[in-house]
N, C-alpha and C positions, 0 to 999 in steps of 0.2 A: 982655258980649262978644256981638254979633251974631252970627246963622248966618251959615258961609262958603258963597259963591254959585259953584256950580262955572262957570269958564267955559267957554261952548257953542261951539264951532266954527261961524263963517259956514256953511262948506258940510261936508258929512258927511263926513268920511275913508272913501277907499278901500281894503277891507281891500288888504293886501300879498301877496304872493304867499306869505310864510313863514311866514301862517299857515292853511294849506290842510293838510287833515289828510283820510287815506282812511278812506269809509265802513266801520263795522264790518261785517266780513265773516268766515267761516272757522267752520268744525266747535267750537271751542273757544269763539266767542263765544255761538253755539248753545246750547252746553253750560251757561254762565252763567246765560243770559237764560233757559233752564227752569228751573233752579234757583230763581233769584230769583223767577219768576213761582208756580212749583209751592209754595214755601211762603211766599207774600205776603209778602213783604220789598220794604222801601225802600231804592234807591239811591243816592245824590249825586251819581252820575255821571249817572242819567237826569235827576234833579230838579234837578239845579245844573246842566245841559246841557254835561259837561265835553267839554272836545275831544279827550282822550285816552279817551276810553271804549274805541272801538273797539280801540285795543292792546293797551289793561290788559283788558279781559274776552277780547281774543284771546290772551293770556298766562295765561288762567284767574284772574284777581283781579278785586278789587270792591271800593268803600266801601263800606260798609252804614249804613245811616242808620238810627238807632234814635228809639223817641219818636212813632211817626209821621212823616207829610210835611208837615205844617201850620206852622208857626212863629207863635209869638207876637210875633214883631218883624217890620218891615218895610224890610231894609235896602235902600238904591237901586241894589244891584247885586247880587240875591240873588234868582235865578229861583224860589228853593222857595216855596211859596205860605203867604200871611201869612192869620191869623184864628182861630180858636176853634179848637183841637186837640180831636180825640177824647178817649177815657179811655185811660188808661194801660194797654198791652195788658199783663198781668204773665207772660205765656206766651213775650212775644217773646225775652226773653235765651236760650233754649234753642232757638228757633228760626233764632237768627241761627248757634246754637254747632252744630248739626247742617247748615246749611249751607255754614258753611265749612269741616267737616269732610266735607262729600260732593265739595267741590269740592277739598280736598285741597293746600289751599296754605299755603306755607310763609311766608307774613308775609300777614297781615289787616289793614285798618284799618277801626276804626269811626266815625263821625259821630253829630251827634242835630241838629235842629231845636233852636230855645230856648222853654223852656217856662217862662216867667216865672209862670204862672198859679199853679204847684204850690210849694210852702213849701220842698220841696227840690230844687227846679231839675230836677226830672229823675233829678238823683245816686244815687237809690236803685237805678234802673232802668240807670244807668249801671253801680255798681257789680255788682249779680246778671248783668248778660252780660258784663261783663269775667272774672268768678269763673268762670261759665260755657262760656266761649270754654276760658278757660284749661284746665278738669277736663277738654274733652272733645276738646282740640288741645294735648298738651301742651309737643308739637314746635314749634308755629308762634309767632313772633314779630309783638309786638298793636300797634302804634298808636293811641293816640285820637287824638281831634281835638275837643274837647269846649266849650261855651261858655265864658264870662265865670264865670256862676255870682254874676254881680255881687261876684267877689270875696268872696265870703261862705265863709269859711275851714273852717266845719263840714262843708259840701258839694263843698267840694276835698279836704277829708282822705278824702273816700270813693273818689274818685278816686287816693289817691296810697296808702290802703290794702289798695286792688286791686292796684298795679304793676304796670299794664301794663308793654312795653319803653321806650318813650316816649309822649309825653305834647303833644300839638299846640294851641294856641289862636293865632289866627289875629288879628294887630292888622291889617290887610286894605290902611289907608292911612295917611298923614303924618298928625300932629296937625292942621295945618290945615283939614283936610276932613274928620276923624271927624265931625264934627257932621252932615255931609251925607250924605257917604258911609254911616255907621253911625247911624243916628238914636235908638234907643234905647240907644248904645253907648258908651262913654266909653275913650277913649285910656291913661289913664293907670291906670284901671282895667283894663283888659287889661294892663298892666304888672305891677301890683297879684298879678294870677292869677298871670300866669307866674312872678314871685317867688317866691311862697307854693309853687307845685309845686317849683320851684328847689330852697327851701328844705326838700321833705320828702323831698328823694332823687332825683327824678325826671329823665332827658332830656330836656330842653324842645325847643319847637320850634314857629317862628312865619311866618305866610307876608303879604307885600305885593302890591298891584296897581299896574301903571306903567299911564298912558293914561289920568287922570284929570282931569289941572291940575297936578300934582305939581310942583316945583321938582328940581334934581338932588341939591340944596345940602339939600333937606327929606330926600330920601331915604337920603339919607349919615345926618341927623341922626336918621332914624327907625332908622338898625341898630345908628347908636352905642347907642341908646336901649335895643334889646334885647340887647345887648351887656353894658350898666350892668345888665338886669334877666338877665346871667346865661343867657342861649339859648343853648343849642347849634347846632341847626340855623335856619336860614330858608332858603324858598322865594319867587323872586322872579318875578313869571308878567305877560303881559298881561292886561288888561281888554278883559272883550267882553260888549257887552251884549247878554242875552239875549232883551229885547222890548225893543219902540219904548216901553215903558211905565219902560222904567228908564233908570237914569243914561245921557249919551250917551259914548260913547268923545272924547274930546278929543284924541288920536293915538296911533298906532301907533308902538310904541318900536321903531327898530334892535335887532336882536341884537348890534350891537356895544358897545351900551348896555347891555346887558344881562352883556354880557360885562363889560364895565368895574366894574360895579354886582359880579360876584362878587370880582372882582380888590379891589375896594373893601372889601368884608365879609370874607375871610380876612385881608386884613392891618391889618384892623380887632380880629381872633383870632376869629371866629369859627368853632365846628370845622365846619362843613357848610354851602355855602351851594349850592343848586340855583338857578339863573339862568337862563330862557329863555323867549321869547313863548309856548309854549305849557306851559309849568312851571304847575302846578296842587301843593295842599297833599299831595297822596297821589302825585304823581306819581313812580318811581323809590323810594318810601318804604323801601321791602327795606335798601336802603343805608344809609338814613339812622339806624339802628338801630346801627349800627357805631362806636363815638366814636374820632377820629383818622382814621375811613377817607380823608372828603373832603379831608381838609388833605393828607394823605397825599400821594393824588394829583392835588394840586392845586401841592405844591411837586416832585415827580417832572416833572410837565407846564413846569413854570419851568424844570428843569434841559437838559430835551430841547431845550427853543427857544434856551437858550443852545447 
């Protein structure tokens, strides 16, 4: 099977107006970005250039990106920088768990880079700041959002050992374009993960990008898909590309499209599904924690329009 060729737009889309977001500003985001800086931690919201930073750090939250900032993969829509990672800091789980205990918030999410190089993905390093987060926040509700792990079942049980609250992997696009889109990544392998966490207890939860080449008819067919594998939540956000060096946006979806695309995924049974151009994986996460909340109000909102 050839690689799929995403197609490029004649002329560049003009971003839309609905997706202008204000700079971060305010005492609380302040608050954050010393933090973060004061005890050298990695964010995803800096490194992946999310457009909701400025909210979420002005609401005192943060992803935290563990592993370093380095990845060993290089995907076509993934601003974090690809190549030879450092050593494995072993101090950082204590330090991510003391930060977000100064910042004093009641749901955390963490991330990591993919560190193909290391025999156990990462997962050991995963597991000690999840154990860690937990002994010294034992209030706050955790998120990950953790690689593939290439499916390698010994280095998800360290993940599904720890229990976080949920448990995040990201299939990003349609099967059609994984190959492009994810170059190191395999579609059905990220299926494969989120299974296996499925199956060891866990709240899953998985998120897509529209504005690639995508069909509508694919994007239906990628929820059913994590639907079959069992997700609870998905997250359904634009594409924006972070340099001229990466993938091009191929258009800007409506938010009515967007709309539709949730309308689609609950009554498909999905419990949670977050839907909107600037919808990211962490975005609103606090919620997502809740099983039943989104469906909740999601058929309360069907009742009022009737």
């Amino acid at each position: 099977m050839s690689e799929e060729i995403l197609a490029v737009p004649e002329l560049k889309p003009k971003k839309p107006s609905w997706l202008r977001v204000k700079l971060p500003i305010g005492e609380e985001y302040k608050h954050v970005r010393n933090l973060v800086d004061k005890n050298k931690l990695h964010t995803i919201c800096e490194s992946g250039n999310c457009p909701n930073m400025g909210e979420c750090w002005g609401e005192g939250t943060a992803t935290f990106m563990i592993l370093g900032n380095i990845c060993t993969r290089s995907c076509g829509f993934c601003a974090v920088a690809t190549g030879r990672p450092l050593a494995v800091d072993w101090d950082e789980p204590q330090r991510v768990a003391e930060a977000i205990h100064l910042m004093k918030v009641k749901h955390a999410v963490i991330t990591s880079v993919d560190r193909d190089e290391i025999k156990d993905g990462g997962s050991i390093i995963w597991y000690n700041t999840i154990k860690a987060v937990q002994a010294l926040n034992p209030n706050t509700t955790l998120e990950t959002l953790i690689p593939d792990f290439k499916a390698d079942s010994e280095n998800i049980q360290r993940i599904i050992n720890a229990a976080p609250n949920v448990v995040s992997h990201n299939i990003e696009t349609v099967e059609r374009l994984s190959r492009t889109v994810r170059i190191q990544a395999k579609y059905w392998r990220s299926m494969e993960t989120l299974r296996i966490l499925k199956k060891g207890g866990m709240r899953t939860k998985s998120g897509i990008m529209l504005g690639l080449g995508e069909t509508k008819e694919e994007v239906i067919q990628t929820l059913q898909d994590l639907k079959e594998s069992e997700v609870d939540v998905v997250t359904i956000g634009q594409y924006l590309q972070p340099t001229p060096k990466h993938l091009p946006v191929n258009r800007f979806v409506h938010p009515d499209e967007f709309a539709e695309f949730r309308e689609i995924g609950y009554n498909i049974g999905l419990d949670y599904v977050e839907s909107g151009p600037l919808v990211r994986s962490s975005y609103h996460s606090e919620r997502h924690v809740h099983p039943g909340l989104g469906r909740k109000e999601w058929e309360k909102s069907k009742l009022v329009k009737a």
